[in-house]
Short mmCIF file of the C-alpha atoms (twelve columns), coordinates in Angstrom:
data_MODEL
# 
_entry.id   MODEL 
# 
loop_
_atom_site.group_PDB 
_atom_site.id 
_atom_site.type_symbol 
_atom_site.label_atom_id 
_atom_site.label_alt_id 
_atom_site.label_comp_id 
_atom_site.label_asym_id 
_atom_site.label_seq_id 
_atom_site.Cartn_x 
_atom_site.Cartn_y 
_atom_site.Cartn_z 
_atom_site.pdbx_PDB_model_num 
ATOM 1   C CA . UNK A 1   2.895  176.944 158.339 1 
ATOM 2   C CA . UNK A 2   2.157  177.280 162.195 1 
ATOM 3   C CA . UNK A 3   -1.061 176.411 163.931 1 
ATOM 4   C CA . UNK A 4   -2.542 180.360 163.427 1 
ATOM 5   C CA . UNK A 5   -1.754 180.555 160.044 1 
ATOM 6   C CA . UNK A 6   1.714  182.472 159.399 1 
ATOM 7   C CA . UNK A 7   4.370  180.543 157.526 1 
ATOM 8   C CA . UNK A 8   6.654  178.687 159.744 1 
ATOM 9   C CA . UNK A 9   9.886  180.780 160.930 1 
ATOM 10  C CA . UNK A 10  13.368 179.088 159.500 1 
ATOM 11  C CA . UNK A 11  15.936 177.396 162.114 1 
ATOM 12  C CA . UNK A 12  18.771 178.695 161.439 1 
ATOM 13  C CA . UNK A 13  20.471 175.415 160.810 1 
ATOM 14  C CA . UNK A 14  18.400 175.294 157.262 1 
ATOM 15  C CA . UNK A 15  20.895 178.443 156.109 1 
ATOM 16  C CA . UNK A 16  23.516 177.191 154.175 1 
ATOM 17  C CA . UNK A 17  26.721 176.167 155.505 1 
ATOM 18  C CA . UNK A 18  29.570 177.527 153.672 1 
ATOM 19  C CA . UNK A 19  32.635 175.171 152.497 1 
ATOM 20  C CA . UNK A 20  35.600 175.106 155.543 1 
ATOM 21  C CA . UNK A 21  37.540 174.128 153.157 1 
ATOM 22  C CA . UNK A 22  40.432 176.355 152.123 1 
ATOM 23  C CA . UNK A 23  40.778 177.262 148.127 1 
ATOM 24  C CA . UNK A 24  43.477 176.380 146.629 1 
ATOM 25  C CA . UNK A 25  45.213 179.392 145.637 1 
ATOM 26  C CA . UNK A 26  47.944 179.534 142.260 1 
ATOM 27  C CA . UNK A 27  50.376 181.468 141.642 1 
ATOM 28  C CA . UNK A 28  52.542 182.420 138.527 1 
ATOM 29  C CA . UNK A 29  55.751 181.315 138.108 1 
ATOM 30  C CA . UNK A 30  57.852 182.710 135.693 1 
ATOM 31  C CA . UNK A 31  61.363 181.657 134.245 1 
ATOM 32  C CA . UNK A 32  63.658 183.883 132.644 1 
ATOM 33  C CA . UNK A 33  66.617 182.954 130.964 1 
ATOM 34  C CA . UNK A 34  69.757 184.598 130.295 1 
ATOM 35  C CA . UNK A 35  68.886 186.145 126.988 1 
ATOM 36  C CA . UNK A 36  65.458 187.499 128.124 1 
ATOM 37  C CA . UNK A 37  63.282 184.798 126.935 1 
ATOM 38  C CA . UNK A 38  60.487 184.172 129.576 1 
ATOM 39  C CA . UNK A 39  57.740 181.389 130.427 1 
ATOM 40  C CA . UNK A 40  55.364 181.365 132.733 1 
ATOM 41  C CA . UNK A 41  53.734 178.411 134.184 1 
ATOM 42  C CA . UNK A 42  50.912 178.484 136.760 1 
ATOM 43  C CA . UNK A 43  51.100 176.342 139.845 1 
ATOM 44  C CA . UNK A 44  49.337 175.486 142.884 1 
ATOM 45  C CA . UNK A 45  51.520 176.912 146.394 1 
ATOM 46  C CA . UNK A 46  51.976 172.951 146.933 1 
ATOM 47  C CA . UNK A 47  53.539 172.173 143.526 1 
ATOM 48  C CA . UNK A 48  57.029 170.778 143.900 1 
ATOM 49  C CA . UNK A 49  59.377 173.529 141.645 1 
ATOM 50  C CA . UNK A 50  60.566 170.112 139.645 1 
ATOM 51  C CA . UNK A 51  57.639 170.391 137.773 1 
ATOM 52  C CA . UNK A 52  58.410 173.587 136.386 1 
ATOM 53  C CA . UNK A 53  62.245 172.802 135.913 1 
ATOM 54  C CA . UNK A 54  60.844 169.688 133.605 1 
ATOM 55  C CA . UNK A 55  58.249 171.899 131.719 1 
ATOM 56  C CA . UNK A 56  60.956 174.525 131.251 1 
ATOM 57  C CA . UNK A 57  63.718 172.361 129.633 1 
ATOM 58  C CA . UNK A 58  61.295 170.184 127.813 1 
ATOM 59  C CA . UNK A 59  59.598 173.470 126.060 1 
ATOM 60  C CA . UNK A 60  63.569 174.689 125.400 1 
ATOM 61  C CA . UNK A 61  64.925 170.980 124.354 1 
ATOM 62  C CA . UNK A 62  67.313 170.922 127.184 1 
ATOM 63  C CA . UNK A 63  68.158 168.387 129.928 1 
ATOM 64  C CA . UNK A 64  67.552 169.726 133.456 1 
ATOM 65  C CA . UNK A 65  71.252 169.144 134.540 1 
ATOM 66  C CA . UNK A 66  72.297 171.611 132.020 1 
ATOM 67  C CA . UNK A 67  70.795 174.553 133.753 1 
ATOM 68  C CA . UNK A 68  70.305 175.871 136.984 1 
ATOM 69  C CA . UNK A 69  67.169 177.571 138.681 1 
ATOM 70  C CA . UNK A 70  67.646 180.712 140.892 1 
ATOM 71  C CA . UNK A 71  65.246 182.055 143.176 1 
ATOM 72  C CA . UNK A 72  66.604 185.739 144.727 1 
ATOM 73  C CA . UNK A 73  70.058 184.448 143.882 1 
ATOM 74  C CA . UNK A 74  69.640 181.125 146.208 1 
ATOM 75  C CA . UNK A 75  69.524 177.827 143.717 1 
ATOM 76  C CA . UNK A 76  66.639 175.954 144.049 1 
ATOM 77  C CA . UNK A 77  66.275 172.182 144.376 1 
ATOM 78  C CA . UNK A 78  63.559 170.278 142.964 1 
ATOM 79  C CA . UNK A 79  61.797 169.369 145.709 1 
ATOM 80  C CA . UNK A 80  61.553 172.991 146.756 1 
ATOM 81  C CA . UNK A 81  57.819 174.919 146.979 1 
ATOM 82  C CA . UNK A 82  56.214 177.769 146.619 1 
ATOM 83  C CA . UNK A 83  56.163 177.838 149.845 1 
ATOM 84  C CA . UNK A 84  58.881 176.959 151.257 1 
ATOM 85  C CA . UNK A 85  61.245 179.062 148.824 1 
ATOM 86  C CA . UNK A 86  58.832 182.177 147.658 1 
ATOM 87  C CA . UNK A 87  57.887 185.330 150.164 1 
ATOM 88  C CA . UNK A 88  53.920 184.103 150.035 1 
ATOM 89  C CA . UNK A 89  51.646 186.453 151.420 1 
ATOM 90  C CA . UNK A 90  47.907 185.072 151.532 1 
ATOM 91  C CA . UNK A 91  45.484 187.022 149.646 1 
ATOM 92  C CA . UNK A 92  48.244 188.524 146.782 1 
ATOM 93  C CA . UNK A 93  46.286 188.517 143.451 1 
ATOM 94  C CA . UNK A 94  48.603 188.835 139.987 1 
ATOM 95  C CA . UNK A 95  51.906 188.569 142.106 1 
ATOM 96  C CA . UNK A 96  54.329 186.460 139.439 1 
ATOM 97  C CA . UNK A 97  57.633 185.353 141.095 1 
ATOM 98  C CA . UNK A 98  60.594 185.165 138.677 1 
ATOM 99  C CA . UNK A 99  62.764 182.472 138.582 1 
ATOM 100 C CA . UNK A 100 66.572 182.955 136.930 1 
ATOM 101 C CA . UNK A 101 67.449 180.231 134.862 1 
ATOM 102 C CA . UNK A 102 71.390 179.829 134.018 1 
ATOM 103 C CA . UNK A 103 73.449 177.955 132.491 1 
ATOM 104 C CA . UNK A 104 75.304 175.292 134.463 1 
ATOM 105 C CA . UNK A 105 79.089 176.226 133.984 1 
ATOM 106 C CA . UNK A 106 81.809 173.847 134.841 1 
ATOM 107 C CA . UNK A 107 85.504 174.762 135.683 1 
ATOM 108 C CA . UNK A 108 87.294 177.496 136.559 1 
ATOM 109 C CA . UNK A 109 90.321 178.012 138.396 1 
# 
């Protein structure tokens, strides 16, 4: 309270100070196979894409060097991103970006 009575205005440092810190934002990544089968997986934008290549093959019982991972036709290494690889836009809510998963064929002539 002040001196003549009335309650004591608030500075306005005693409002709260909201968090600078950016959220971390997911997205949905889904793999699709060749015969239609898909699984999604839900990452942070940060998430190296070898994590999903090793959930994918160990939730189909194959060995990562038996497939390959497509992304708009380009292959994807493992140490790929979200970011780097995927058309991000900030803000997108329920966007899932569909990765192509192939078999790895050898030969040809």
């Amino acid at each position: 309270m002040s001196d003549n009575g009335s309650p004591a205005p608030e500075s306005p440092a005693a409002a709260p100070v909201e968090d600078q810190k950016p959220k971390v934002q997911h997205i949905e990544v889904m793999a699709k196979d060749q015969n239609g089968s898909e699984v999604t997986f839900k990452i942070k934008r940060t998430t190296p894409l070898e994590k999903v290549m090793d959930a994918y093959c160990k939730n189909k019982g194959l060995t990562r060097g038996a497939l390959r991972f497509l992304y708009d036709g380009e292959r994807l290494n493992p140490t790929d991103t979200p970011e780097s690889k995927f058309d991000l836009e900030d803000g997108e809510e329920e966007v899932v970006y569909q990765i192509d998963v192939v078999m790895e064929q050898l030969g040809g002539f």
